[in-house]
C-alpha positions in Angstrom: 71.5 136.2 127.1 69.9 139.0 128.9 72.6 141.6 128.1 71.7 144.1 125.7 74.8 146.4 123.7 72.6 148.8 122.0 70.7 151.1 123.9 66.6 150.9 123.5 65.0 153.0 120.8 63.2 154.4 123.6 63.4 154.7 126.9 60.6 153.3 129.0 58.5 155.5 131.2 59.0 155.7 135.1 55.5 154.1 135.2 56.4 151.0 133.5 59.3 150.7 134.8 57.9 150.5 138.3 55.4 147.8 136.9 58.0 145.4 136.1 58.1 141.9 137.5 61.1 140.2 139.1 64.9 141.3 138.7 65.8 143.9 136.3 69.0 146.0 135.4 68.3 149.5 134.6 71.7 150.5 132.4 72.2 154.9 132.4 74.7 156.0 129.9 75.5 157.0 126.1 77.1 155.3 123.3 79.7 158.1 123.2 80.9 157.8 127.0 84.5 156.6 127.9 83.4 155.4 131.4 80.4 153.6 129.7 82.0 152.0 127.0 84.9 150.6 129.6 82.5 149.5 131.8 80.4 147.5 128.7 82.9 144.2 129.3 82.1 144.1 132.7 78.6 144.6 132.8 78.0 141.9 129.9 80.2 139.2 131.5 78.3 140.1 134.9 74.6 139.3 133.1 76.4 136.2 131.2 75.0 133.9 133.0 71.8 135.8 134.4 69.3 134.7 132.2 66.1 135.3 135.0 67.3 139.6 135.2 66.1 141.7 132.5 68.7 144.2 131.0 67.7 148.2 130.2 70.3 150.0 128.4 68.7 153.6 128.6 70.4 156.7 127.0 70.6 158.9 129.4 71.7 163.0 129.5 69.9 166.2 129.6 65.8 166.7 129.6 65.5 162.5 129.5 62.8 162.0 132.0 63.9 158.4 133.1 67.1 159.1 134.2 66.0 162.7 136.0 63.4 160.3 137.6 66.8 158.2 139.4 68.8 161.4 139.8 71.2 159.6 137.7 74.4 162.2 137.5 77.4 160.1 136.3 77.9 157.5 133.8 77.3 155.0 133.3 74.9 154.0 136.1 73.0 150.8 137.4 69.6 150.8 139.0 69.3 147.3 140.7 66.0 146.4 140.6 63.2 144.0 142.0 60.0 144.0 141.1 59.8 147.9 140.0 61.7 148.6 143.4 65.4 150.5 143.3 67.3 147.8 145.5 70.6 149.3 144.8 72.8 150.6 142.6 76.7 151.2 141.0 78.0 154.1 139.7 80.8 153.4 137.4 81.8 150.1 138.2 85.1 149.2 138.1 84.8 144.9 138.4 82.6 142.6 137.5 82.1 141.5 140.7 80.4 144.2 142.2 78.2 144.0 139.4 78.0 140.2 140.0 77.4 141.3 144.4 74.8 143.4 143.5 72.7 140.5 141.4 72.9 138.6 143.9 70.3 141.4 145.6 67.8 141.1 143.2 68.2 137.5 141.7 65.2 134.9 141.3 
């Protein structure tokens, strides 16, 4: 399953990120926000059954270059991507499908 619940040790740089190949999810948040935390059901039943999109559950908040790179201001935030290209993106989601609409923009 390509849904991740624990953020990544470390964030990836803005360079690798662009490098990526095919469909990825790039997941802005913290462990300790509300908004993310709701949103965590959605966003895992959304990426159930998307095994072909990668999932990046980056901590996000002040002086982490990744998110500053997105101009990512409210949590939690998705970056729809396609090979290293923003294609879209949801700010505080509030159903799975629109999470769901979205993948369809970027799907294999």
């Amino acid at each position: 399953m390509p849904y991740h619940a624990q953020h990544l040790a470390q964030a990836p740089t803005r360079e690798a990120v662009d490098q990526l190949q095919g469909a990825a999810v790039l997941e802005f948040g913290t462990p300790w926000c509300g908004h993310c935390q709701g949103a965590q059901p959605l966003i895992e039943q959304a990426l159930k059954e998307q095994s072909g999109v990668q999932h990046l559950k980056v901590e996000d908040g002040p002086g982490r270059p990744l998110g500053r790179s997105y101009r990512v201001k409210l949590w939690p935030t998705l970056v729809f991507l396609r090979d290293g290209q923003e294609v879209s993106r949801l700010v505080r989601p509030q159903a799975t499908r629109e999470i769901q609409d979205a993948l369809q923009g970027i799907a294999p």
